[in-house]
C-alpha positions in Angstrom: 234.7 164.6 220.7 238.3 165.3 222.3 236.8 164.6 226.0 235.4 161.4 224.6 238.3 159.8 223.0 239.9 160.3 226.3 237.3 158.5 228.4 237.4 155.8 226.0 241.0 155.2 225.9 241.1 155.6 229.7 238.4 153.1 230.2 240.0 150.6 227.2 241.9 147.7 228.9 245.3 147.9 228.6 245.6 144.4 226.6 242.7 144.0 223.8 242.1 140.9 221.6 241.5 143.0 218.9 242.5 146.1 217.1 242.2 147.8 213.6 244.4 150.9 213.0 242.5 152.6 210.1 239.8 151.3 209.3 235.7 152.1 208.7 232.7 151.7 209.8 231.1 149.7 206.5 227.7 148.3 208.7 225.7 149.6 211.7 222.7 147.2 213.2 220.0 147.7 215.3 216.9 147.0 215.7 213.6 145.3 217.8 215.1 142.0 217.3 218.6 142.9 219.4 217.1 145.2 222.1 219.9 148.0 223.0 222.8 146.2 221.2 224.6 147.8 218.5 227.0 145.4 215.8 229.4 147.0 213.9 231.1 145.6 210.9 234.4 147.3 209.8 236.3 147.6 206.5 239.5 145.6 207.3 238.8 142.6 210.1 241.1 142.6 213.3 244.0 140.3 212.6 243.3 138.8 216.8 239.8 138.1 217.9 239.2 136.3 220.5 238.2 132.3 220.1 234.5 133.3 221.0 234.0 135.6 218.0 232.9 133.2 215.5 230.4 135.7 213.9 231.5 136.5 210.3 229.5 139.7 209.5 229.4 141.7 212.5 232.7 142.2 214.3 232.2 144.3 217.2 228.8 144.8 219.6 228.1 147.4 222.1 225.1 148.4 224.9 223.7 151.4 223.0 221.3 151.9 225.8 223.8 153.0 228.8 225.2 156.4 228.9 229.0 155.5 227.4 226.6 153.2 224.7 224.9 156.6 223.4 228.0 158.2 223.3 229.5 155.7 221.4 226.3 155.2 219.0 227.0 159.0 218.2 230.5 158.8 217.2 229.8 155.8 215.3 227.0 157.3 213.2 229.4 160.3 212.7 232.3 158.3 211.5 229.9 155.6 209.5 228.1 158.5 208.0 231.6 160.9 206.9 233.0 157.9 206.1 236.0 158.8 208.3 238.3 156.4 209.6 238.5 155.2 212.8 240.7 153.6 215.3 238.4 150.4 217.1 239.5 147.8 219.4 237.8 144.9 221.2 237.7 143.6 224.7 238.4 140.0 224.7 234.7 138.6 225.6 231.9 138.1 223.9 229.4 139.1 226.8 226.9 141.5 225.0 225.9 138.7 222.0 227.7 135.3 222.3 229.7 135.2 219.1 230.6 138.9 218.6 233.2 140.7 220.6 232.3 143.3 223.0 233.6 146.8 221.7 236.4 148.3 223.8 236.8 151.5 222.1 236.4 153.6 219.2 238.6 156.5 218.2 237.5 159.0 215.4 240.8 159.9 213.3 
């Protein structure tokens, strides 16, 4: 998990729309309907999202399908699951799913 938070933070871009320092995971979708996308809803919304996230429910997406995407979908479903809280940021774009920002990182705490 350790080796992970590391990759993620080194891969994070320095400046990020958004950013919620604690928070939880409250909502995990998938399904048929989105292909690999995962959406995330957290407890308490990011104060700075960027003008294309005009989705109200969901507030970060990610690619569940690519390697980092599984890892990711793993520590998710670990912190959704313990309820733990978690450190989550945002990228700035909404590339994945037009009005729903692109997940940057997440960090178990």
């Amino acid at each position: 998990m350790k080796k992970f938070v590391l990759v993620s933070l080194l891969l994070a871009p320095l400046a990020m729309a958004s950013s919620v320092n604690p928070t939880k995971i409250t909502k995990v979708l998938v399904g048929p309907d989105y292909g690999t996308k995962v959406f995330i809803t957290v407890s308490t919304k990011p104060s700075a999202v960027p003008a294309c996230q005009t989705g109200n429910i969901y507030d970060f997406v990610f690619d569940g399908a690519t390697d980092t995407g599984k890892l990711t979908l793993s520590v998710v479903l670990a912190a959704y699951t313990a309820k733990q809280d978690v450190w989550i940021g945002g990228k700035d774009s909404c590339q994945l799913y037009s009005n729903v920002e692109d997940l940057a990182h997440i960090v178990a705490l």
